[in-house]
C-alpha positions in Angstrom: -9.2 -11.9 13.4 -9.4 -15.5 14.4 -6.4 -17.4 13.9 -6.6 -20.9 11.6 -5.0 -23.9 12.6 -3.2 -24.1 9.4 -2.5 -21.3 7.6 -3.2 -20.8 3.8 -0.4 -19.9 1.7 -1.6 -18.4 -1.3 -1.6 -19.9 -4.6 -2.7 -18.3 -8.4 -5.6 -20.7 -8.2 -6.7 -19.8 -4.8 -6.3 -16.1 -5.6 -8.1 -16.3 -8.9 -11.4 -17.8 -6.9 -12.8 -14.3 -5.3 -12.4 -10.8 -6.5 -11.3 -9.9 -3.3 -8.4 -11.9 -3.4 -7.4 -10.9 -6.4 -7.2 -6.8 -5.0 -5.8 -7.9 -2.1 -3.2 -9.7 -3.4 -2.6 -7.3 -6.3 -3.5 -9.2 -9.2 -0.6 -11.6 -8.9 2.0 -8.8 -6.9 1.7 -10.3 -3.7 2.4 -14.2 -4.9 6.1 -13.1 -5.7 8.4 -15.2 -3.6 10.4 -11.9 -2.7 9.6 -8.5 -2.0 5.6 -8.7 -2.8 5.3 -4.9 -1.0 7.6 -3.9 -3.5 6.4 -5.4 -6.4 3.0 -4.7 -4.9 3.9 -0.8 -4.9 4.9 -0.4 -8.5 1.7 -0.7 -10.2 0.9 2.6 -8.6 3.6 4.3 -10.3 1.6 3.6 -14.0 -1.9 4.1 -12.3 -1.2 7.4 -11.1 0.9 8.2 -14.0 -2.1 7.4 -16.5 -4.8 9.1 -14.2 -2.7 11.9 -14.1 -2.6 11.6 -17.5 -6.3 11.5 -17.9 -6.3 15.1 -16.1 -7.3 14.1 -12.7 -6.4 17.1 -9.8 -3.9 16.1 -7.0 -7.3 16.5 -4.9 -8.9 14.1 -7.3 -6.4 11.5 -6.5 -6.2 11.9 -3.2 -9.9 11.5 -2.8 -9.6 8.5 -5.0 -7.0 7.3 -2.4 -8.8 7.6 0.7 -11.8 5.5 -0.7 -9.5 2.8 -1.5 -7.9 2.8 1.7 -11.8 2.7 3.3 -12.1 -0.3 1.0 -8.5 -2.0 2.1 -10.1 -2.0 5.5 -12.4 -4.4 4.3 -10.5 -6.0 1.7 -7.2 -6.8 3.8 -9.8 -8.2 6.6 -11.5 -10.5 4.0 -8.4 -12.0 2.9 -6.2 -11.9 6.0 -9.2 -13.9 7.7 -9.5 -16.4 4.5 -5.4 -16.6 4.8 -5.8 -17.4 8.7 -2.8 -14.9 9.0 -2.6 -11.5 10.3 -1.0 -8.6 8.2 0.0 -11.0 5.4 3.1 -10.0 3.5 1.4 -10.9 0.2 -1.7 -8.4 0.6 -0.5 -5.7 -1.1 -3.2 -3.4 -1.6 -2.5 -1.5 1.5 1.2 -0.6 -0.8 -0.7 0.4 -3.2 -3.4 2.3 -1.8 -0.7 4.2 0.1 1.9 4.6 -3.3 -1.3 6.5 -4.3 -1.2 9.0 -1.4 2.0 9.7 -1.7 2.0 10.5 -5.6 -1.0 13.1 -4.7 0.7 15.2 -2.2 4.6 15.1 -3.9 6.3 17.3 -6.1 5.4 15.9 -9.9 8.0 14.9 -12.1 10.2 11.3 -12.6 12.6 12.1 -10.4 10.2 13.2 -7.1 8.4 9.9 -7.8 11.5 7.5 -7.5 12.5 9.3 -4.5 9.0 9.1 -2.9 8.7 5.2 -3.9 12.5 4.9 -2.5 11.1 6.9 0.4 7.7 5.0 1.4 9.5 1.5 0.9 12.6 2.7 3.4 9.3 3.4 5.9 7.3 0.4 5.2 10.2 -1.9 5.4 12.0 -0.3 8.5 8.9 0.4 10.3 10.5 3.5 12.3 8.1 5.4 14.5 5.8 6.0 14.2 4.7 3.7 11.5 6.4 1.2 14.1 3.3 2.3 16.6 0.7 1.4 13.7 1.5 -1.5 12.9 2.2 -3.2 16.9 -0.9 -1.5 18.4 -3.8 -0.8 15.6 -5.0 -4.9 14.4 -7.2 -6.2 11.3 -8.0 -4.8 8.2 -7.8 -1.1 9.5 -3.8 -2.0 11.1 -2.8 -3.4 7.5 -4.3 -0.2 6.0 -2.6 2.6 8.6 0.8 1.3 9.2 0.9 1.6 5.3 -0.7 5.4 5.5 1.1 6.3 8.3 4.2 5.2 6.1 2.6 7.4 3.3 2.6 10.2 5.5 6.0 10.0 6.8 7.3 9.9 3.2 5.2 12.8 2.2 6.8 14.8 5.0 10.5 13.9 4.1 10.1 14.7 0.4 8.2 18.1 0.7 11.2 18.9 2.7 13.7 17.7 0.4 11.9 20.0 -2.2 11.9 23.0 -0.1 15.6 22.4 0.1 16.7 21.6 -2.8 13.6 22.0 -5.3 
């Protein structure tokens, strides 16, 4: 991605011009002035909750989730290059895509889901290996995407375990 001069910071009206923007900024999520990747998560929580609701398969929804993520390559790249900045913390939809991945492969049921959101944010935020590795060495649209997959996956991992222990 090449770098601008002077950096866009993202406004409503800016956002509202392209489509893309709009998914890669979450509809709004990622304009909040604090904690966008948070806010940005949430809306999965009601997504998956209704789709679930709707009667699609774990499968189903994890399928769903790896075509958005294939899109979020392109969609983070867009709008990080229109931004002039790399891995902005406004783009969101790489939270979001992930938050979808993890609700497919956890335990159902309220509780399993706040821990799994508690879960991905502690891994997004901290970064520990080896979502750490993802998000120094892998760049662009795809590094937005996988540091947030990887973060997925390490949540996925810690929860199953929690429900083998205590499920």
């Amino acid at each position: 991605m090449s770098q601008t001069q002077n950096p866009i910071t993202p406004t409503w009206e800016w956002m509202t011009r392209r489509p893309v923007r709009l998914l890669g900024l979450g509809f709004g999520a990622g304009l909040a002035k604090s904690a966008p990747g948070t806010i940005g998560s949430l809306p999965a929580v009601f997504v998956a909750g209704l789709l679930y609701g709707m009667g699609i398969s774990h499968i189903g929804l994890l399928i769903l989730s790896f075509v958005l993520f294939a899109a979020g390559i392109v969609i983070c790249s867009v709008v990080s290059e229109e931004l002039g900045r790399e891995d902005y913390k406004g783009i969101v939809w790489d939270e979001f895509t992930a938050m979808l991945m993890v609700f497919a492969c956890i335990p159902q049921g309220f509780g399993w889901w706040i821990i799994g959101f508690l879960v991905f944010r502690f891994f997004d935020i901290a970064k520990p290996q080896p979502v750490k590795w993802a998000d120094a060495k892998v760049k662009g649209g795809l590094g937005v995407m996988l540091d947030d997959a990887v973060a997925a996956a390490c949540t996925v991992v810690v929860v199953q375990l929690l429900y083998w222990i205590v499920g």
